[in-house]
MDAnalysis code that builds the backbone (N, CA, C; Angstrom):
import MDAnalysis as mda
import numpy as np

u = mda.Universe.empty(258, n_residues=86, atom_resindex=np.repeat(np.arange(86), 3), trajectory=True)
u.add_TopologyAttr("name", ["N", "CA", "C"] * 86)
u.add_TopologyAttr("resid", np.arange(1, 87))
u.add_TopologyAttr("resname", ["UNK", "UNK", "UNK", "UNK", "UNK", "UNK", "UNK", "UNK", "UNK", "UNK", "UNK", "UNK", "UNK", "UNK", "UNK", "UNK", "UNK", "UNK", "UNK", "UNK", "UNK", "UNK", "UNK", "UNK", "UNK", "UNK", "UNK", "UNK", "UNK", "UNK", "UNK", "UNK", "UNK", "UNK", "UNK", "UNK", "UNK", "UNK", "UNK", "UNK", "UNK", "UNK", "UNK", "UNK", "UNK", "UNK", "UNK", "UNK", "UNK", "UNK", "UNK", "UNK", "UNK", "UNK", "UNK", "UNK", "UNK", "UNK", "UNK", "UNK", "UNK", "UNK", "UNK", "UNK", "UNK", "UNK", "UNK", "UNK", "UNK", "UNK", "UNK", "UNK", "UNK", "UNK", "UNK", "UNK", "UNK", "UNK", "UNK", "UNK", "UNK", "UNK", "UNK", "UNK", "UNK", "UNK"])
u.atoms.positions = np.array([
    [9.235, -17.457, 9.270],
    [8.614, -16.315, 8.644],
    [8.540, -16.571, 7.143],
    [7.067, -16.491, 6.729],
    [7.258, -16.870, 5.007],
    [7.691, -15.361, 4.344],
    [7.943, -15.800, 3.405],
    [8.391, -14.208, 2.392],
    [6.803, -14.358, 1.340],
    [6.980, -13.009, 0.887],
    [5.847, -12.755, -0.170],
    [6.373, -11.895, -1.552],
    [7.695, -11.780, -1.406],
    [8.512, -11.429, -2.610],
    [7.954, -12.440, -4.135],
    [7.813, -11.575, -4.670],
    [7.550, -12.301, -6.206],
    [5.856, -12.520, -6.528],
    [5.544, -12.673, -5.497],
    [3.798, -12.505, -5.258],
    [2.975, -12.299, -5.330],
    [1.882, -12.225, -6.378],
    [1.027, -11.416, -6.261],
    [0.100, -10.738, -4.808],
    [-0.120, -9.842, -4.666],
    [-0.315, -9.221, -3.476],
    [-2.133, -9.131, -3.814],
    [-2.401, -9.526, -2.638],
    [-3.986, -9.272, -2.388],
    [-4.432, -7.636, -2.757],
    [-5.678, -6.841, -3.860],
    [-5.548, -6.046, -3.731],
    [-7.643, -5.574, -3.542],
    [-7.842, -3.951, -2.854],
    [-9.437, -4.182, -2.767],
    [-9.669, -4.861, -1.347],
    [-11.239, -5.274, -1.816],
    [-11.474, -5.806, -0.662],
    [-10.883, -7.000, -0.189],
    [-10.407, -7.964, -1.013],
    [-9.456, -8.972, -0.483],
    [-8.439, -8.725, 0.236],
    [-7.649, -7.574, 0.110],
    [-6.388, -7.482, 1.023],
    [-7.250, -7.431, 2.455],
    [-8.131, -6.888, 2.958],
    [-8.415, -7.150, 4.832],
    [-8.321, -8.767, 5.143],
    [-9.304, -9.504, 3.932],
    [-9.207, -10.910, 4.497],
    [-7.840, -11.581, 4.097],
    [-6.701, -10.930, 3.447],
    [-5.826, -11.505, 3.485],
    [-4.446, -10.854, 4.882],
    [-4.925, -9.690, 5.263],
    [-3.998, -9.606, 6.525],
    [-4.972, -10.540, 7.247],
    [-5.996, -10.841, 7.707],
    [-6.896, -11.531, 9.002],
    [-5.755, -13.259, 8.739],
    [-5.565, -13.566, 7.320],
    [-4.978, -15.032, 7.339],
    [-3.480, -15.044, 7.383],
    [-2.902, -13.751, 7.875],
    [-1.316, -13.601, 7.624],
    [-0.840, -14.700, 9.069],
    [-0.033, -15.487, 8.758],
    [0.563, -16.149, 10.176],
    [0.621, -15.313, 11.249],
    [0.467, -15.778, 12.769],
    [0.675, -14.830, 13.511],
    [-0.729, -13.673, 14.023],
    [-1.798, -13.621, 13.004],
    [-2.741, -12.954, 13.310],
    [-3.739, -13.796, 12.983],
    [-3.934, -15.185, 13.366],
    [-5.256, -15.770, 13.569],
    [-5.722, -15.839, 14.925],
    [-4.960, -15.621, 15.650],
    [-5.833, -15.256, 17.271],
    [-5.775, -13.906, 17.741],
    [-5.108, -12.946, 16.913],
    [-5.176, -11.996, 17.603],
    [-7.169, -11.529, 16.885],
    [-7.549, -10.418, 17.912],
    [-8.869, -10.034, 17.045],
    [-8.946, -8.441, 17.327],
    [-8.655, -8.288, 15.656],
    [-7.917, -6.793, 15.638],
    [-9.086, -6.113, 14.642],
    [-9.557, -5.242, 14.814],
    [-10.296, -4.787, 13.947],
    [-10.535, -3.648, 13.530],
    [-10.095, -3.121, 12.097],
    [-10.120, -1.806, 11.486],
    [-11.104, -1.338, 10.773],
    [-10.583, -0.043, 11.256],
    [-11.910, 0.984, 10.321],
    [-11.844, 1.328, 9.000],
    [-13.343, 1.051, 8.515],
    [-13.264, 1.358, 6.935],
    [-11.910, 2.622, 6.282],
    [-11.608, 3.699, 7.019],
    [-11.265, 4.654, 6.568],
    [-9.716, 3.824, 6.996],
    [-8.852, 3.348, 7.617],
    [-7.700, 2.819, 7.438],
    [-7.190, 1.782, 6.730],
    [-8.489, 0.791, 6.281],
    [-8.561, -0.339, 5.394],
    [-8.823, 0.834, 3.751],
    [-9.263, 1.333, 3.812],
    [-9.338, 2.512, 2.728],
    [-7.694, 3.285, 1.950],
    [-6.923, 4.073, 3.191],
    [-5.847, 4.501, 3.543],
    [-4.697, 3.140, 2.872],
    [-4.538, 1.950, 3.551],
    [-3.469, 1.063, 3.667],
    [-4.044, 0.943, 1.980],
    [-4.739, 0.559, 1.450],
    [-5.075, -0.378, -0.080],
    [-4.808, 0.846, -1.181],
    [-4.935, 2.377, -1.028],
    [-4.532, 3.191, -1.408],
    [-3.369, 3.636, -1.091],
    [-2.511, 3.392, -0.227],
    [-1.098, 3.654, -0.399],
    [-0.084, 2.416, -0.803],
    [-0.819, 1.284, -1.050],
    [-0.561, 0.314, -2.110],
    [-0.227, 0.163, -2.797],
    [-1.346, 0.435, -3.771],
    [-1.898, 0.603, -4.907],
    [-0.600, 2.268, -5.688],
    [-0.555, 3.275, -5.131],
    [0.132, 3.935, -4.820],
    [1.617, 3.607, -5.194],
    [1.643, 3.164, -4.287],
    [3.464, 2.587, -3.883],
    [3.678, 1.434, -5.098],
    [2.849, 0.786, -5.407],
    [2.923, -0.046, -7.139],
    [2.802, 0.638, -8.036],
    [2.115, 2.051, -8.342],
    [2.234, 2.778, -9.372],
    [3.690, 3.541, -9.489],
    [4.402, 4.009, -8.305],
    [5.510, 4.468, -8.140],
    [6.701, 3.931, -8.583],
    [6.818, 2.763, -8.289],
    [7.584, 1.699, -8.827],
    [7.845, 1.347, -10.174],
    [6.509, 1.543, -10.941],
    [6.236, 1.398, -12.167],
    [6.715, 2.427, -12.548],
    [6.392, 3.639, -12.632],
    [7.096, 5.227, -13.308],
    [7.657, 5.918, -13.006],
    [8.559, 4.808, -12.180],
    [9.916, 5.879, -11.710],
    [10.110, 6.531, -10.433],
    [8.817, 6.414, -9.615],
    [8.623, 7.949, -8.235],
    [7.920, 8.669, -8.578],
    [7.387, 8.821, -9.578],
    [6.404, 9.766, -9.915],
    [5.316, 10.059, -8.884],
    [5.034, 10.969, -8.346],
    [4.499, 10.875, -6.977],
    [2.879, 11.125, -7.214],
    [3.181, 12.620, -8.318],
    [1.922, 13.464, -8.289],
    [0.524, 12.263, -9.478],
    [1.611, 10.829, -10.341],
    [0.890, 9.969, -11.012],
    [0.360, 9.402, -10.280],
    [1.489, 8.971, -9.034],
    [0.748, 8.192, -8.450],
    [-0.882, 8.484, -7.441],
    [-0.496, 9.607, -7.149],
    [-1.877, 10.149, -6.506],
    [-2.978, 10.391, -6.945],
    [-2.723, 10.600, -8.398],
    [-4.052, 11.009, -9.192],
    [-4.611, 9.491, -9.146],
    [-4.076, 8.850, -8.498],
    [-4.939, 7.011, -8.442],
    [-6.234, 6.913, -7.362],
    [-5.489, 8.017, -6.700],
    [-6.804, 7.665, -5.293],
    [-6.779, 9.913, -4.745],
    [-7.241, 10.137, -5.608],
    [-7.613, 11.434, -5.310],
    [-8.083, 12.054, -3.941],
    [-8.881, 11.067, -3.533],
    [-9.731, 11.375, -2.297],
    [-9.192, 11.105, -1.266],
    [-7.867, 10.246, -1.285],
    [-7.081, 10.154, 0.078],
    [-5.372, 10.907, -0.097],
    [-5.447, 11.758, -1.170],
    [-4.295, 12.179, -1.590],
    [-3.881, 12.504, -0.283],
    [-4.694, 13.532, 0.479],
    [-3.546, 14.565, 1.324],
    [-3.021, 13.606, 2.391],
    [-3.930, 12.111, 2.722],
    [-3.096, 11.697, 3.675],
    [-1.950, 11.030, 3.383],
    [-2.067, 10.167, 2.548],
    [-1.061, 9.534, 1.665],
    [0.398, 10.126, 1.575],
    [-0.285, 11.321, 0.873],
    [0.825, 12.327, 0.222],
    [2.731, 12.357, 1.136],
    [2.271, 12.678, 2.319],
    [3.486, 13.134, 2.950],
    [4.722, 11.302, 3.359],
    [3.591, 9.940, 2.861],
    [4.051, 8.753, 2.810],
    [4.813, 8.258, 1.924],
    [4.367, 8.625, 0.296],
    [4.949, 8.665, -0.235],
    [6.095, 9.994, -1.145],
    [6.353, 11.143, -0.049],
    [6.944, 11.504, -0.524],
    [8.361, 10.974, 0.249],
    [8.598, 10.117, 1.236],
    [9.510, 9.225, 2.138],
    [9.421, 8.165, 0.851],
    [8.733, 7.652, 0.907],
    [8.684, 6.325, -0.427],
    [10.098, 6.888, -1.487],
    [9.357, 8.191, -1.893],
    [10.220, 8.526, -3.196],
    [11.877, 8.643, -3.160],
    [11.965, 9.374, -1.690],
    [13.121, 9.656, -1.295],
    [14.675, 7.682, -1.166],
    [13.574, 7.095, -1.041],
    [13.840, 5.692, -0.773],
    [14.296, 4.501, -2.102],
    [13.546, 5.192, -3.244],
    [13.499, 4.471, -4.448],
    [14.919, 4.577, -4.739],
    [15.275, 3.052, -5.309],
    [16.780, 3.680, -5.934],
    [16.849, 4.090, -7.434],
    [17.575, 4.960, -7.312],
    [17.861, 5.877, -8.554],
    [17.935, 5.476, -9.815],
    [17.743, 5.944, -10.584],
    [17.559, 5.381, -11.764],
    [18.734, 5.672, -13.049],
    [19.102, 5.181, -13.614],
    [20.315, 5.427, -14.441],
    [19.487, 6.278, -15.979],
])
């Protein structure tokens, strides 16, 4: 199993063609809908802004407005998860 710690992470439209080349999923043929390839790159994107300012939840959402409400209840588990900050 490779690690991807330290990594820059595929972000946009590159992240689909980079799960299609993840080990393990070159034979499977799996195919998602715009609106979950939408969802996953926005709770991302998301979950890297969080990281950055602490948990800030309501910053992080103002990133992707239009998928807030689904997001929302994901990263409020995210937040609960972050470790604390001194």
């Amino acid at each position: 199993m490779s690690s991807t710690r330290g990594q820059t992470q595929p972000r946009g439209r590159y992240a689909l063609q980079a799960l299609s080349r993840t080990k393990g999923w070159s034979h499977a043929h799996v195919h998602y809908d715009e609106r979950e390839v939408t969802l996953a790159i926005a709770l991302s994107e998301c979950l890297d802004e969080m990281q950055k300012n602490g948990g800030n939840i309501e910053a992080a959402l103002s990133r992707s407005p239009q998928v807030a409400a689904d997001i929302k209840p994901l990263l409020e588990v995210a937040a609960m998860l972050l470790p604390a900050t001194a």
